[in-house]
Each structure stands twice: as C-alpha cells, then as structure tokens.
C-alpha positions as CSV (number, residue, x, y, z in Angstrom):
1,X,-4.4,6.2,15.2
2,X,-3.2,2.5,14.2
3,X,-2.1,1.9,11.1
4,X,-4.6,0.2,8.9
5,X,-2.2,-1.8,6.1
6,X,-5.8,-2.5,4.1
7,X,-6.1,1.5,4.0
8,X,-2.4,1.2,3.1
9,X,-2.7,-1.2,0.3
10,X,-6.0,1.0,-0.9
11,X,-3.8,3.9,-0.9
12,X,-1.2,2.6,-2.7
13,X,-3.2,1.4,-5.1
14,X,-5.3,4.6,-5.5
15,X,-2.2,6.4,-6.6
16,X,-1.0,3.6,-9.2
17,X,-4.2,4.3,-10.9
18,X,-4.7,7.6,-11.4
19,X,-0.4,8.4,-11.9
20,X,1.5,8.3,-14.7
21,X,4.6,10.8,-16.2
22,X,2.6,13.8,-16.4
23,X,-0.6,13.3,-14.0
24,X,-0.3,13.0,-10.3
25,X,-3.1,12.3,-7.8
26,X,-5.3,14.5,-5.2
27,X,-7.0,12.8,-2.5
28,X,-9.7,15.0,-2.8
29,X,-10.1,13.9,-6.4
30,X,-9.8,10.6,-5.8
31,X,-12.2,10.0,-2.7
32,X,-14.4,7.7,-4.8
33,X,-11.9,5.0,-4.9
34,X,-11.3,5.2,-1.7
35,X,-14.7,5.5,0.3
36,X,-14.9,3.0,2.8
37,X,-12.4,5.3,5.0
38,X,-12.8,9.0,6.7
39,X,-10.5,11.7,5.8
40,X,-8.7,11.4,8.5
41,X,-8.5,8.1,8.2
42,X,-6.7,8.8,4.7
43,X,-4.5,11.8,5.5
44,X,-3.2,9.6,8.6
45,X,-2.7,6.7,6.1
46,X,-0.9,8.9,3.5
47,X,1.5,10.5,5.9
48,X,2.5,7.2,6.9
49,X,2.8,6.2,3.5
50,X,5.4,9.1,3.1
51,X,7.2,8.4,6.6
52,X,7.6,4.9,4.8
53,X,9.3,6.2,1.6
54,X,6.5,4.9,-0.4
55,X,5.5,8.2,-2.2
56,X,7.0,10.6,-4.4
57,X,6.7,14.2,-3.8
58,X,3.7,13.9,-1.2
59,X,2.6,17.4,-0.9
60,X,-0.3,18.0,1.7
61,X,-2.2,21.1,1.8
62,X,-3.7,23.3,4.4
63,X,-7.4,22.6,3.0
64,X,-6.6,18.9,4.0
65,X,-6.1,17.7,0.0
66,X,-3.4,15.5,-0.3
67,X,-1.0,15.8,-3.5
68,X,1.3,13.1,-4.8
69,X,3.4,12.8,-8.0
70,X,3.9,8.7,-7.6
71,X,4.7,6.0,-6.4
72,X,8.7,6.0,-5.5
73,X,10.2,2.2,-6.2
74,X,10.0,1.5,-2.4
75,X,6.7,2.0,-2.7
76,X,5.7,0.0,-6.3
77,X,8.1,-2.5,-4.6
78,X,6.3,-3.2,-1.4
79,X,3.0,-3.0,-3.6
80,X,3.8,-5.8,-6.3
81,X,4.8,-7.7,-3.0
82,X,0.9,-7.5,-2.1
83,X,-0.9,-6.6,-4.9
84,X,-2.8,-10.2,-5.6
85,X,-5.5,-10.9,-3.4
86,X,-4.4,-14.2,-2.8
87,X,-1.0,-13.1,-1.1
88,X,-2.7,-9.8,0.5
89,X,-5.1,-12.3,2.3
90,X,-2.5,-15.2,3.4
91,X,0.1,-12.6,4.3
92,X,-2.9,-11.3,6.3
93,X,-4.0,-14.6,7.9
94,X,0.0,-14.7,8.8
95,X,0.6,-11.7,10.5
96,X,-2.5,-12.3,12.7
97,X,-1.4,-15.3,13.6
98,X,1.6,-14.3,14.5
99,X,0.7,-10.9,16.0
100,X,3.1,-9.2,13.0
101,X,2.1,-5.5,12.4
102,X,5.3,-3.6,10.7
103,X,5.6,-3.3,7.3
104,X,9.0,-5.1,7.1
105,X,7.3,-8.1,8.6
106,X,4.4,-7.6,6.2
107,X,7.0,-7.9,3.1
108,X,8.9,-10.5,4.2
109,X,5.9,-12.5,4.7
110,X,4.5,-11.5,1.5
111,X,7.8,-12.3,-0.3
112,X,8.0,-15.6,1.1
113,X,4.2,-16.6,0.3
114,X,5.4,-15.5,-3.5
115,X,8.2,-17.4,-3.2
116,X,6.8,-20.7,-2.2
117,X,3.9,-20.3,-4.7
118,X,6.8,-19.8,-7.7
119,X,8.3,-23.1,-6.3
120,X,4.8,-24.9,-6.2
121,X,4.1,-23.5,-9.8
122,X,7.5,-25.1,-11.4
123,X,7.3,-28.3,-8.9
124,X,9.9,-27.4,-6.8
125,X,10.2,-28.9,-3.4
C-alpha cells in the first residue's frame, strides 16, 4: 500500500483530539473522524505511524482495533510542522513538484515554508 501523508496527518490529528493524561484513543472508537478511509487503509496508516516513532504505546489488537496512548514528541513535532492548512497545502504543492514523498522531506519542507512565513510576518528579507 502507499503511504497516504493526508491519511497521516488525519491520523495524527485523530489522536491529538481524543488524548490527553488519562484517556487514550481506539480506532474503532474513533472511525467517525476519520471516515473518508477503509480500515485497512487506517491500520496500514497507523502502523506506519508507529514505524515512524510518531505514537506512544501503539497497541493493535487481533479484532483489528487499534489502541494508542499519544502522541510521542516525534510525532506532536512533525504535526505542529503541518498542522495549518496553509502549510499542509504548499508543503503539498512542493513535494509534488518535486516528486518528494518521505516524511523527512515532508518536514523539512514544512519547516522551511514556516520559516519563510515568520520572516515575511516580521519583514525580514
């Protein structure tokens, strides 16, 4: 399966909103939020998420559910670096122009699209 970085995102997102010290997230509980993608789709997505370092204590189960604590820094990291939808979409437009696909290319793209509109936002050239 390729890697979708818009299921990614949704993911990532997903979990941010439904986590915090002393509730974590189930797919299967979740599904709602995250409709426009199959199951598979999602349990591909969030073992790649894991693979990535993004999530702490991923805990799939043999009914398919997916459990996960949070969000480990890696993974709030490379979110806040693609959270806005105005980065998301010109770090997008980017890496299809340049035929980018990992997620190191995604954040250093997305870091320097944040960078440059800091610089534009206090007028420096």
């Amino acid at each position: 399966m390729e890697l979708n970085y818009d299921c990614i995102r949704d993911v990532l997102l997903a979990i941010e909103k439904v986590t915090t010290f002393d509730k974590s997230f189930t797919l299967y509980n979740n599904l709602e939020n995250l409709q426009q993608y199959t199951i598979e789709e999602l349990q591909y997505h969030f073992r790649q998420c894991d693979l990535a370092g993004f999530l702490y204590n991923y805990e799939p189960s043999m009914d398919g559910d997916i459990g996960v604590l949070d969000l480990s820094f890696q993974g709030h990291e490379f979110l806040h670096s693609i959270r806005t939808d105005k980065v998301w979409f010109k770090t997008k437009d980017i890496c299809k122009e340049l035929g980018i696909k990992t997620l190191n290319g995604i954040l250093q793209i997305s870091s320097q699209i944040i960078s440059q509109i800091i610089s534009d936002k206090l007028g420096i050239r």
